[in-house]
Phi, psi and omega in degrees: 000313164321309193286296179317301155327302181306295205284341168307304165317291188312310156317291169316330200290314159344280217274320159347285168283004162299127173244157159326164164283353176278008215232166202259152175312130165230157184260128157224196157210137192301187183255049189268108180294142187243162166259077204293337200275350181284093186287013151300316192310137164211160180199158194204151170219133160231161181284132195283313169310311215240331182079026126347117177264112183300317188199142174189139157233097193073015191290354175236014129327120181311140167217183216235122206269324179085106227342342151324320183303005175299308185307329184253014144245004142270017142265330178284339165292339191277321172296333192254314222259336203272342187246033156091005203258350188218136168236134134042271199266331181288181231238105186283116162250140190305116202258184180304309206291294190290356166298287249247035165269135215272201174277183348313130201213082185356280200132337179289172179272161170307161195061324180283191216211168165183158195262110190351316188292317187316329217273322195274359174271282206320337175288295184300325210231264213272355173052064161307135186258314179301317193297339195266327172292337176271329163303309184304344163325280187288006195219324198255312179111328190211174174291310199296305198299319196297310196288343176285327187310331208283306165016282203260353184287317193303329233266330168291329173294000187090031184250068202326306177249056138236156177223178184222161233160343156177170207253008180256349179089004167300137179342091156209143186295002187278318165354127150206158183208185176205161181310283182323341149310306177261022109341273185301000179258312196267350158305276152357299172302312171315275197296355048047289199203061145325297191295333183235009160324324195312300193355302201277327162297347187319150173250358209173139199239207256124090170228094137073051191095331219245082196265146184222132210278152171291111157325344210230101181306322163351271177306000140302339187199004186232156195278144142108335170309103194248000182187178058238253227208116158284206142189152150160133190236221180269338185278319196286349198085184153263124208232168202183129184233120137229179185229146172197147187257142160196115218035058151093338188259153161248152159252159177249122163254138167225153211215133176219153161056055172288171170291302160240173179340267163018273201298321204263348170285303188278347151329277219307306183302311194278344190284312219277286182331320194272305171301315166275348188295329164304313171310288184328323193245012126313297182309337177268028166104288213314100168299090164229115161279093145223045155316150146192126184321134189299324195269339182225151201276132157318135203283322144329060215283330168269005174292117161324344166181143182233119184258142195208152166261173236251097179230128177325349186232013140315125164240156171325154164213140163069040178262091154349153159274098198282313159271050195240342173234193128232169184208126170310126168272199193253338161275022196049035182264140158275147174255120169298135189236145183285181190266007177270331205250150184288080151349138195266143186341275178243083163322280221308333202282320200275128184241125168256313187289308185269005170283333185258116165352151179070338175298328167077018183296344179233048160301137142275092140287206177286161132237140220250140167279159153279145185292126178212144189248123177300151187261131185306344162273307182353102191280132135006084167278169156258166204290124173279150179316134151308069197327138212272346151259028183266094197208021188246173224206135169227124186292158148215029141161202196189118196231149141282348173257135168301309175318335151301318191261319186282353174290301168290334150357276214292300169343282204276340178296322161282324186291347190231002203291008158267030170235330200241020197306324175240054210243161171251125166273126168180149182271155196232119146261128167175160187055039160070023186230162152260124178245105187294108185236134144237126187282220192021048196231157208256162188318302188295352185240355151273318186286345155304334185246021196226322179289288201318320191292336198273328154331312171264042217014060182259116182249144172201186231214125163272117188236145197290174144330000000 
């Protein structure tokens, strides 16, 4: 009866602050207790479907993710296992390095062995720390090389403010993430590689005698909850990416830097609970505006939590320079690097997407040029020569949807057009991605125009021949 009140309250408080959708950004906060004095917290709930931001507080603030960082190295196992490069059944082995990684843990010894699936319960349920340095092992070739993979993948998926530097969420400062990242990382996962969520509802695993309980308390006790990911360490709090289905629809929540378990599970319940009690009474007829797009920032960077309707002239805020450097590793992979990281002699020089395997940086697919229309007084020039070195490239982004990549096309094309004015606009499709280019362009006039864009925090990649 208790539970019901709370959660009626917490609703109410929602639709309280609701307006029609024709109505201006309003600011308000739910009665969803937070722990407001922990400048760790940030939080976020989207709509699994629509990627509708229900709520967010501090969700594009850095935060340090901690065994969450799981999640985006089981995509890339799912991502390995979805194109034929990985099976089931093939066999990880435990190298020294990955023994010897502290706990959450297996256990195993140098030499021993366990099978991608084994490895992926073990990742979902017991958040191995050893077992996740021997996939990357096993995928990457090295630790440096895997963590550029998580990198430049997050950087495609739209993950603005994150980099990664290893694949288990063990302590280093470099780590970093925001709530609203891994959203859009565990949105991504859902869509993506369906066939292997279940993973993450597992409640309990079975190794070698031996059983072991799901970290993620949730799927204990609260009905519809089938996953995500824990995390924690001493910098981060306690952080919890979960998910739950309930009359058909899901949500994603995410919590970062809770005080305890405790604390950050009934965050996590009452953020879920509130959201969907909003779905509901949209669905019986209610106009509650508290859209906001997943992809697009709240206008308010300093309000504690923002509710906005759904508007076409939103932009990113507070997007690091994701890409302003790369930097070698010792296995010769480039590391995409943050606005944190010490920059390299000549960034502009360094291709990280085509350096790294798999990447598919240099498909040739079709490319459609872009349309650019002369201004009508303007007199009938001749067509200029091509310069016989304009045969460099510039990236601005990497979509599952084509209609995305032609869209920052068509964007950046105006907003930058003394860089890309005699650039060819155009999509690279391959390997399951759109990759938005403007070609024809000479090394110095990709690397100029890759500064301007980064100026304006826009990240994008100067790519070779």
């Amino acid at each position: 009866m208790l539970l019901t009140a709370r959660r009626i309250a917490v609703a109410l408080c929602l639709v309280f602050g609701a307006v029609t959708a024709s109505l201006p950004l309003a600011l308000a906060a739910p009665a969803v207790a937070a722990p407001a004095d922990d400048v760790r917290y940030a939080a976020i709930v989207v709509d699994a479907n629509s990627g509708e931001v229900l709520y967010a507080r501090r969700a594009d603030e850095q935060r340090y993710p901690a065994s969450i960082t799981k999640i985006m190295t089981l995509y890339l196992v799912f991502e390995q296992l979805s194109q034929g490069k990985l099976k089931l059944t093939d066999t990880i082995t435990i190298s020294p390095r990955a023994a010897a990684q502290p706990p959450s843990k297996l256990g195993l010894s140098p030499g021993q062995t366990l099978t991608v699936d084994e490895a992926i319960q073990a990742l979902c349920i017991k958040s191995a720390n050893d077992v996740a340095l021997a996939v990357a092992e096993k995928i990457g070739g090295s630790e440096a090389r895997f963590a550029a993979l998580m990198t430049l993948r997050a950087q495609e998926l739209g993950m603005t403010q994150s980099r990664f530097v290893n694949p288990h969420g063990l302590p280093d400062s470099r780590q970093l993430t925001s709530a609203r990242d891994i959203a859009i990382l565990s949105r991504a996962m859902m869509r993506d590689f369906p066939q292997y969520y279940s993973y993450f509802g597992q409640k309990s695993m079975t190794f070698r005698g031996q059983t072991m309980r799901n970290h993620n308390g949730l799927l204990h006790r609260m009905p519809g909850v089938d996953g995500i990911k824990t995390g924690f360490t001493n910098a981060s709090g306690y952080n919890l990416a979960a998910s739950a289905v309930r009359d058909g629809r899901r949500l994603i929540t995410v919590v970062m830097g809770g005080s305890s378990t405790r604390s950050r599970d009934d965050n996590v319940a009452d953020l879920l609970n509130t959201g969907f009690e909003v779905m509901r009474r949209r669905q019986a007829g209610e106009v509650i505006n508290v859209a906001q797009n997943l992809f697009e920032h709240p206008t308010s960077p300093n309000g504690p939590v923002a509710y906005a309707s759904m508007g076409p002239s939103a932009q990113p805020r507070d997007i690091g320079d994701v890409l302003s450097a790369a930097q070698a590793s010792d296995s010769g992979v480039a590391v995409a690097a943050t606005s944190r990281m010490r920059p390299i002699a000549n960034p502009e020089e360094s291709d990280p997407m085509a350096m790294v395997s798999g990447m598919d940086a240099k498909a040739k697919a079709k490319v459609v040029p872009a349309k650019t229309t002369p201004a009508k007084t303007a007199p009938v020039a001749k067509k200029k020569k091509k310069d016989p070195d304009a045969i460099w490239s510039v990236q601005v982004g990497a979509y599952k949807q084509k209609s995305l990549a032609n869209n920052q096309l068509k964007q950046l094309s105006k907003k930058f057009a003394q860089h890309f004015a005699d650039a060819d606009g155009g999509v690279d499709a391959g390997g399951g991605w759109y990759r938005a280019r403007f070609e024809g362009l000479t090394k110095s006039g990709a690397q100029q125009a890759c500064k301007a864009l980064k100026a304006k925090k826009i990240p994008c990649l100067v790519m070779a021949p």
